[in-house]
N, C-alpha and C positions, 0 to 999 in steps of 0.2 A: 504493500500500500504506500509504504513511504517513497519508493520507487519514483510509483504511479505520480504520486504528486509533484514531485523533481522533473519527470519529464513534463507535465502540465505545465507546470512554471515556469520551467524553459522556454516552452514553446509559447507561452503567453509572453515573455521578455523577448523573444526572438520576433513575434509579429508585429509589437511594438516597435519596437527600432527599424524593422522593416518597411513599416505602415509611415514612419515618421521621415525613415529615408524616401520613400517612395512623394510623400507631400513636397519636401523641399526643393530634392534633386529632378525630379519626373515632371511633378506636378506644378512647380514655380510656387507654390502656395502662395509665397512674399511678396508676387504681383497685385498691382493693385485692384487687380480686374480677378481676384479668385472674391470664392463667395464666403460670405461671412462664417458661414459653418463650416468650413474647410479651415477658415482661419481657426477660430473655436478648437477645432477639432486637433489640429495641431500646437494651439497651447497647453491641449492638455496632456497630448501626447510628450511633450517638452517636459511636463513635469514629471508625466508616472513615469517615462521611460528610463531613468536617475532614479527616481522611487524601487522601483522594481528590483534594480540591484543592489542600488547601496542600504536602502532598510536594513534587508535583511544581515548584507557585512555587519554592520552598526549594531545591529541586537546582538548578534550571538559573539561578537567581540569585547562586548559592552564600553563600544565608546562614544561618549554623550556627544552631541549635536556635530556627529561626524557624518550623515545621513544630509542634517540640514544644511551644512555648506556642500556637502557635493551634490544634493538635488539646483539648491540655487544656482551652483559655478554653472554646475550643466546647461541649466533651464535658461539662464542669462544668455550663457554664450551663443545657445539654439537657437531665442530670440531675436539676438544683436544680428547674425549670422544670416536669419530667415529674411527679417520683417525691417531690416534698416540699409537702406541704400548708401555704400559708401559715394564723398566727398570728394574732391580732386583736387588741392589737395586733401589728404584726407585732417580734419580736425581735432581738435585736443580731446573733444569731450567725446567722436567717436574713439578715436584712437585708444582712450582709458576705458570705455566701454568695453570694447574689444578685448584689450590685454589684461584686466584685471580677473576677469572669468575666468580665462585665459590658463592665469595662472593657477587658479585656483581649482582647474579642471585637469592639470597637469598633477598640480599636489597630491589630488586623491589618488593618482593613480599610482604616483610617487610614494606617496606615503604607506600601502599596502604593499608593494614590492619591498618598502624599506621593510617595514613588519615580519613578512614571510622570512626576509635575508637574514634578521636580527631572531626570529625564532628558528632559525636550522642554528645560525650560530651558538643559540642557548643550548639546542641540544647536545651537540659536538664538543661543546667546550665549558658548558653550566652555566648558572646565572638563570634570569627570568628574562623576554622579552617585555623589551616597554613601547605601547602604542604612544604614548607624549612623545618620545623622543623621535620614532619614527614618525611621527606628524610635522616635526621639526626637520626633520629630515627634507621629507617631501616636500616641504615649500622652501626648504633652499636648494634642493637638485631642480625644482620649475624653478623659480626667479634667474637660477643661473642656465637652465638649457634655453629659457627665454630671452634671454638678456644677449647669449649668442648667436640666437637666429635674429634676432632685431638685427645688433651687428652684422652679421651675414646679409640681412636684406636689406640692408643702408649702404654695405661693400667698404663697411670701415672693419673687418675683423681680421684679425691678425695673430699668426701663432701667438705672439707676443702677448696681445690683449684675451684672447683666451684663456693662455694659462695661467694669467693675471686671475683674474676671474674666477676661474677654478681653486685655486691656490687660496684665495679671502673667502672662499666657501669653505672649503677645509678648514682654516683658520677658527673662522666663526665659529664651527662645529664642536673642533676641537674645543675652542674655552668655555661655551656652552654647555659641553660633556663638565667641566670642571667644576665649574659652577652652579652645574643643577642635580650629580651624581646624587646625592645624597636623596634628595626631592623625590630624581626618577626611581630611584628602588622601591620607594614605599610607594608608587602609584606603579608601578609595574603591572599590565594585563594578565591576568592568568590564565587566557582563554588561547589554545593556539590554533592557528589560523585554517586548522583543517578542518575545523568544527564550523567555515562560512555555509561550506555544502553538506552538512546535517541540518536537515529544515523539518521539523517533526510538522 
């Protein structure tokens, strides 16, 4: 039965983001000439489709309003991306529209890869995995893989300023591990991350 219901939900998270690809990329939904219930129908798709997977991460991880910034980063960026015509040049207020979801849409993804990495490494080597830290993580591996594709698409990036870049993230990391060691142990996750795909 539990099975059964995994592949249900799959398959309800797979039409979703298909249904959703299908509006934006197929259909132009963003046009101003689609009909109002297509629009509708695609903001809401904007939000269950981030609903759908990150809830449940979020529950059985038990990390608080880690659900609600990765529905919003998502649902933003969907939005921005759908329903907002870029600017020539493009403007300040799109431009931060744009990269701050952005970022915050690369975090989450960021941030459970850190997770998974930090809980094999507890296994192999002891210790407890902590989801704070790896949240910390993931928004500084997005700010900085961001920060080089901007560079990149401005055509000012340079071995040089990369590994600049890289190297003040490691930094940061580093004194942040220092300073907050003590903090992260005792809020350390206990849940590990195999338990996303046990869904009673």
């Amino acid at each position: 039965m539990r099975h059964l219901y995994r592949l249900l939900y799959g398959a309800v998270c797979l039409n979703a983001w298909l249904a959703l690809g299908w509006l934006v990329l197929i259909r132009d939904v963003g046009n101003a000439a689609s009909p109002i219930w297509l629009r509708a129908a695609t903001v809401v798709l904007l939000l269950a489709g981030p609903a759908l997977i990150f809830v449940p991460v979020a529950s059985r991880l038990k990390t608080p309003y880690f659900d609600l910034e990765a529905i919003i980063g998502w649902a933003t960026l969907g939005f921005v991306v759908t329903f907002l015509t870029p600017s020539e040049p493009v403007g300040r207020g799109l431009f931060l529209a744009l990269v701050l979801p952005l970022v915050v849409c690369v975090a989450t993804v960021a941030t459970l890869l850190a997770y998974l990495c930090s809980w094999r490494a507890a296994v192999l080597w002891g210790g407890r995995p902590n989801f704070l830290r790896a949240r910390r993580r993931g928004y500084l591996a997005s700010i900085t893989l961001i920060s080089l594709t901007l560079l990149g698409a401005y055509g000012v990036l340079s071995l040089a300023a990369g590994l600049i870049l890289v190297t003040i993230a490691i930094l940061v990391e580093a004194f942040l591990v220092m300073r907050t060691e003590p903090t992260e142990r005792q809020a350390a996750s206990p849940r590990p991350p195999g338990e996303i795909l046990r869904m009673s």
